[in-house]
NUMINU-23528 format. One record per residue (C-alpha): residue number from 1; x, z, y. Coordinates in steps of 0.25 Angstrom, whole numbers, plus 5000, padded with zeros to 4 digits. Example, Ala and Ser with C-alpha at 12.3 -4.5 7.8 and 13.67 -1.06 7.14 Angstrom:
! residues 2
<rec 1,<5049,5031,4982>>
<rec 2,<5055,5029,4996>>
//
This chain:
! residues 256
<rec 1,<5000,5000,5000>>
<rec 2,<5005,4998,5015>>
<rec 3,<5005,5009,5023>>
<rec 4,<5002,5008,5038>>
<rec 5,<4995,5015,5050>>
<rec 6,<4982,5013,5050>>
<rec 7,<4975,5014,5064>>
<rec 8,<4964,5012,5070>>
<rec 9,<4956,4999,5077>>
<rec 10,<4962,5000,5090>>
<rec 11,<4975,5005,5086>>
<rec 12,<4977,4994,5077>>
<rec 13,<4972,4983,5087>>
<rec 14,<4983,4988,5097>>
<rec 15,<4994,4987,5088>>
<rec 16,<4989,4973,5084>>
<rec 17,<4989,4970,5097>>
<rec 18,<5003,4975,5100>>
<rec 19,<5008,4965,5089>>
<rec 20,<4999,4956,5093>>
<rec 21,<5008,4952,5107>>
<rec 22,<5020,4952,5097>>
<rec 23,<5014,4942,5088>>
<rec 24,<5010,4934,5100>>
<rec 25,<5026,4934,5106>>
<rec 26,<5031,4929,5090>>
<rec 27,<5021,4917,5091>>
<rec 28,<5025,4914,5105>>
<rec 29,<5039,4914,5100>>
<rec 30,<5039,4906,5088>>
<rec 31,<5030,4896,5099>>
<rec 32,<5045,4897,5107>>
<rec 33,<5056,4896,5096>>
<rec 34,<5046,4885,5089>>
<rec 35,<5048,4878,5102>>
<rec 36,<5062,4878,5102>>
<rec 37,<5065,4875,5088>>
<rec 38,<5055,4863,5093>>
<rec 39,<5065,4860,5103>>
<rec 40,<5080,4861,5095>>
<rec 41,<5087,4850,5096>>
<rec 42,<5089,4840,5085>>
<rec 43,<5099,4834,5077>>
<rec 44,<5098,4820,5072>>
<rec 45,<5100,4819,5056>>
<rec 46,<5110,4808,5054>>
<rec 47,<5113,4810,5040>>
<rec 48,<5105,4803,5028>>
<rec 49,<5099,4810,5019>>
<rec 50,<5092,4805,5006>>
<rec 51,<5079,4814,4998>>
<rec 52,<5074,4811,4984>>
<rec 53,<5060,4810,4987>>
<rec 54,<5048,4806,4978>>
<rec 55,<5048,4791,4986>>
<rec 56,<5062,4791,4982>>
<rec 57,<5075,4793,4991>>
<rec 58,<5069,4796,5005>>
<rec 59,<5078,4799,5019>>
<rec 60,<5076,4811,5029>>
<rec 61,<5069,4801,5037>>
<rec 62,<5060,4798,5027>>
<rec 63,<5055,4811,5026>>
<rec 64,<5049,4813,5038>>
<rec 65,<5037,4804,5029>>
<rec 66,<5034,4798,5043>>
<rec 67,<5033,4809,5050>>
<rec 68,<5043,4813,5063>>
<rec 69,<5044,4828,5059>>
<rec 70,<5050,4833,5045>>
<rec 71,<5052,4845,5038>>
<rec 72,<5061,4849,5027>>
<rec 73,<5059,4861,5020>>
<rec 74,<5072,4864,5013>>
<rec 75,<5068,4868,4998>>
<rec 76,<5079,4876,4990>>
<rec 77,<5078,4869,4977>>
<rec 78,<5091,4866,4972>>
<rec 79,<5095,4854,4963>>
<rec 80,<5098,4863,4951>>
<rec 81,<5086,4872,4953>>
<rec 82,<5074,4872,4944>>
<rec 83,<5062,4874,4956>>
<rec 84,<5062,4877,4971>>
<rec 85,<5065,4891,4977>>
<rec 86,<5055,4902,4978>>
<rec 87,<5057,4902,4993>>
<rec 88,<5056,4889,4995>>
<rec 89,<5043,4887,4988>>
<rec 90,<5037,4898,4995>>
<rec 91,<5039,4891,5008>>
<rec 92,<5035,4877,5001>>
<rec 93,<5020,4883,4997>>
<rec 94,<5019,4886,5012>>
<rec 95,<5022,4869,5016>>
<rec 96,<5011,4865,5007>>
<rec 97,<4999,4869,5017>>
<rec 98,<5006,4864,5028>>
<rec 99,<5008,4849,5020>>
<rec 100,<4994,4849,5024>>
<rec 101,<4997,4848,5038>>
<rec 102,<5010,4844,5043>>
<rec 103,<5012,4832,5038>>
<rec 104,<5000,4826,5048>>
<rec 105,<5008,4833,5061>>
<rec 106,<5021,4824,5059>>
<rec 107,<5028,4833,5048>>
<rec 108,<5034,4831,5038>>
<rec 109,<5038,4843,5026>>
<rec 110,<5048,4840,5015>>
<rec 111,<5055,4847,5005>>
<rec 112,<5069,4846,5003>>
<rec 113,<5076,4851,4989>>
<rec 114,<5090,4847,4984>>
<rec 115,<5084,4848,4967>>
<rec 116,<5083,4833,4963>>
<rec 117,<5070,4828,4967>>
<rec 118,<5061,4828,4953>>
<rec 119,<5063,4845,4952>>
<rec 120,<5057,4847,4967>>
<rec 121,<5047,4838,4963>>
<rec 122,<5043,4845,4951>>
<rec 123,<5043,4858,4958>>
<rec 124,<5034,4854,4970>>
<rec 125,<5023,4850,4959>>
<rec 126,<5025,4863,4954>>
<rec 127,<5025,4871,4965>>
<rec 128,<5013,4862,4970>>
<rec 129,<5017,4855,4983>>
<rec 130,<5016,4845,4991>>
<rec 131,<5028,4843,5000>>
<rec 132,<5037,4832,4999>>
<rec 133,<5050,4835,4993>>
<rec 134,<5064,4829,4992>>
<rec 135,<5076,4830,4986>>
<rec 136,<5089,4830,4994>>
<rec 137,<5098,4833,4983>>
<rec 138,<5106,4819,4985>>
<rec 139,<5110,4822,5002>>
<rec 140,<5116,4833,5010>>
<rec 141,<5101,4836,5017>>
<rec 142,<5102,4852,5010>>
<rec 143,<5116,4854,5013>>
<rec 144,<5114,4849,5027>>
<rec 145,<5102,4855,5032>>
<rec 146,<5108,4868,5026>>
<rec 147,<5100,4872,5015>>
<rec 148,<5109,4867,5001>>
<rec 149,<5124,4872,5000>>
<rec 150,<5137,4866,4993>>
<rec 151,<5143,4874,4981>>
<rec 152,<5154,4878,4990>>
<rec 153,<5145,4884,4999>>
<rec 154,<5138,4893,4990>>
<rec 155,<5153,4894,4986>>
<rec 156,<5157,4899,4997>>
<rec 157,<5145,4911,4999>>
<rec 158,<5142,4906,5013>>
<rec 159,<5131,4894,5017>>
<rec 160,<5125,4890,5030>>
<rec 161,<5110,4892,5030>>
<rec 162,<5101,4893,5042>>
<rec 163,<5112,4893,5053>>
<rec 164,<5123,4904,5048>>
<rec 165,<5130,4906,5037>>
<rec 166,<5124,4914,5025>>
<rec 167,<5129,4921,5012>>
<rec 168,<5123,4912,5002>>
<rec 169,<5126,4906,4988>>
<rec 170,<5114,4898,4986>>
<rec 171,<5113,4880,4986>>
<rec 172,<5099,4880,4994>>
<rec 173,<5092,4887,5004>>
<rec 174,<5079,4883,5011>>
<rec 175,<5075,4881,5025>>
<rec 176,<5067,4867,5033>>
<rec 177,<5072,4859,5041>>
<rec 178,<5065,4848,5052>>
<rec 179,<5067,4835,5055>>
<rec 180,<5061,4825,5065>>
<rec 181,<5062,4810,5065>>
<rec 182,<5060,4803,5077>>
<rec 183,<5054,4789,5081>>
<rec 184,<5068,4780,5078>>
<rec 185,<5067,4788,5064>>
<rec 186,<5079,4798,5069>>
<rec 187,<5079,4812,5060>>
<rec 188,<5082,4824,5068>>
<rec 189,<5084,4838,5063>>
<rec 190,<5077,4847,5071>>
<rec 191,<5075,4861,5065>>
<rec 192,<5078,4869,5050>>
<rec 193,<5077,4883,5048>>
<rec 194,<5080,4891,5036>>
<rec 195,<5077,4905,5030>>
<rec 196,<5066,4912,5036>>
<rec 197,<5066,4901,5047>>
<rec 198,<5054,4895,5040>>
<rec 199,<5047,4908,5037>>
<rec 200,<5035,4905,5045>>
<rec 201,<5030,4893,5038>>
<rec 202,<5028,4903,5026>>
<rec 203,<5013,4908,5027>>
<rec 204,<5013,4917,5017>>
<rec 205,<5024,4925,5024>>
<rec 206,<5014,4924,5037>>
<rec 207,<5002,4929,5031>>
<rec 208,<5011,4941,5024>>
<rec 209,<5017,4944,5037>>
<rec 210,<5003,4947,5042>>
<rec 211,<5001,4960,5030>>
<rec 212,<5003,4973,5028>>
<rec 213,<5015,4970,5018>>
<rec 214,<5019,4960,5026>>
<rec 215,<5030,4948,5017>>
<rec 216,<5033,4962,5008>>
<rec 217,<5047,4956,5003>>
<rec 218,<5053,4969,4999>>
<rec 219,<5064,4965,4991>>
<rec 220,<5074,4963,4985>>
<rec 221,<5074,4951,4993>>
<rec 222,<5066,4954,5005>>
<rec 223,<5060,4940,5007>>
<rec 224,<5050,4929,4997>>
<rec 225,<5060,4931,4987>>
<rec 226,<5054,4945,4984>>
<rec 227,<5039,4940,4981>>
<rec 228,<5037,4923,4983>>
<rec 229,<5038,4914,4970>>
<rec 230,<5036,4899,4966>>
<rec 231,<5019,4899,4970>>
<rec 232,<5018,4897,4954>>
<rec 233,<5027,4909,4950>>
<rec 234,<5015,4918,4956>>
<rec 235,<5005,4926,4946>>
<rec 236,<4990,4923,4947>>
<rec 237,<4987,4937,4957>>
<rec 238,<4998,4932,4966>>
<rec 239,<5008,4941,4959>>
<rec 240,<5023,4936,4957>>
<rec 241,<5022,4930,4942>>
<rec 242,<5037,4931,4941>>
<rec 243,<5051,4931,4949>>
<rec 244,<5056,4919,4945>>
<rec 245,<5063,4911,4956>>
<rec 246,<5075,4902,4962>>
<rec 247,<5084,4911,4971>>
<rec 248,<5097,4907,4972>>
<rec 249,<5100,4918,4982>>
<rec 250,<5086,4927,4984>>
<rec 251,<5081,4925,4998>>
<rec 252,<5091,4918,5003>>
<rec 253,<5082,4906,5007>>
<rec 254,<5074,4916,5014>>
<rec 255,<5084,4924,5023>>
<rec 256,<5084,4924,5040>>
//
């Protein structure tokens, strides 16, 4: 059971209030920084880079589908592994609802893996979604953009991910990354974020945030790794069936 103060009407009503004006200054400030990443400036993609797609060999450019705005959700799903990451996923179920939408407001949403093509296939059929997704295993795309890492990285302990060096021994981790294609067909780079950059596109962690227990992530991990699994791992009552799960490092994808 959670304990707490309980009050009365009016006493309740003034401290909702009083959270109320703080709750007003966060949305008026992700109104500001949403404006300025809006307005960072680009840089023009000049290298080439090939995806296995369903349609066959596809470029970057191609996978704006026509559109001038294009997403990449970076999905750690390694060429050697057996199904996606747990993490990952989560964030994955959360894209379907918006597929409903976005792609009629000039956007486009793709997943990008380094496993061979035929295995993220299989596992989007398992898992039940929609979203277009690639396979960059024969370019540098990971490794550029920061999410796949060299043997001699992991080698060495230390990688770069999301802006600083970290102490990880790990070959993916995940993140999204935008991409806008202009009139003449030029692709720029506009945006990527990593971590918890992209935790407020998970609606489940929103409508937790709003209840008494809150995201509840009490260890050992202290984050998703603690309670979210594969949507088909869970029991019939909404109860973890069992643990199983990809972590190369646990948590690591889900770090600040």
């Amino acid at each position: 059971m959670v304990h707490h103060a309980v009050v009365s009407q009016k006493e309740w009503t003034q401290a909702r209030v009083s959270l109320l004006e703080k709750e007003k200054a966060q949305t008026r400030l992700r109104d500001a920084i949403a404006a300025e990443r809006r307005a960072l400036p680009w840089v023009k993609v000049e290298k080439d880079y090939s995806f296995d797609t369903e349609d066959g060999p596809r470029s970057l450019s191609d996978l704006f589908d026509g559109r001038s705005q294009l997403i990449i959700k970076h999905f750690m799903f390694g060429p050697e592994w057996s199904e996606g990451c747990t993490g990952c996923s989560f964030e994955m179920d959360h894209f379907e609802g918006a597929m409903l939408h976005i792609p009629h407001h000039d956007l486009t949403l793709v997943a990008v893996s380094r496993a061979p093509l035929k295995e993220l296939l299989k596992f989007r059929q398992r898992m039940g979604w929609t979203i277009p997704w690639v396979s960059s295993a024969s370019s540098d795309f990971n490794f550029d953009f920061g999410v796949s890492f060299t043997e001699e990285q992991r080698a060495a302990g230390r990688v770069v991910y999301n802006y600083r060096e970290e102490n990880f021994q790990i070959d993916e981790l995940s993140g999204l990354s935008v991409f806008y294609k202009d009139e003449d067909g030029v692709v720029y780079h506009t945006y990527s974020t990593f971590g918890r950059g992209a935790e407020e596109i998970l609606t489940s962690y929103m409508l937790l945030d709003l209840t008494p227990k809150g995201r509840n992530e009490t260890g050992p991990n202290h984050n998703l790794t603690d309670w979210v699994l594969h949507h088909d791992r869970y029991g019939d009552n909404g109860q973890v069936a069992n643990a199983d799960r990809i972590e190369a490092e646990a948590g690591a994808c889900c770090k600040s």
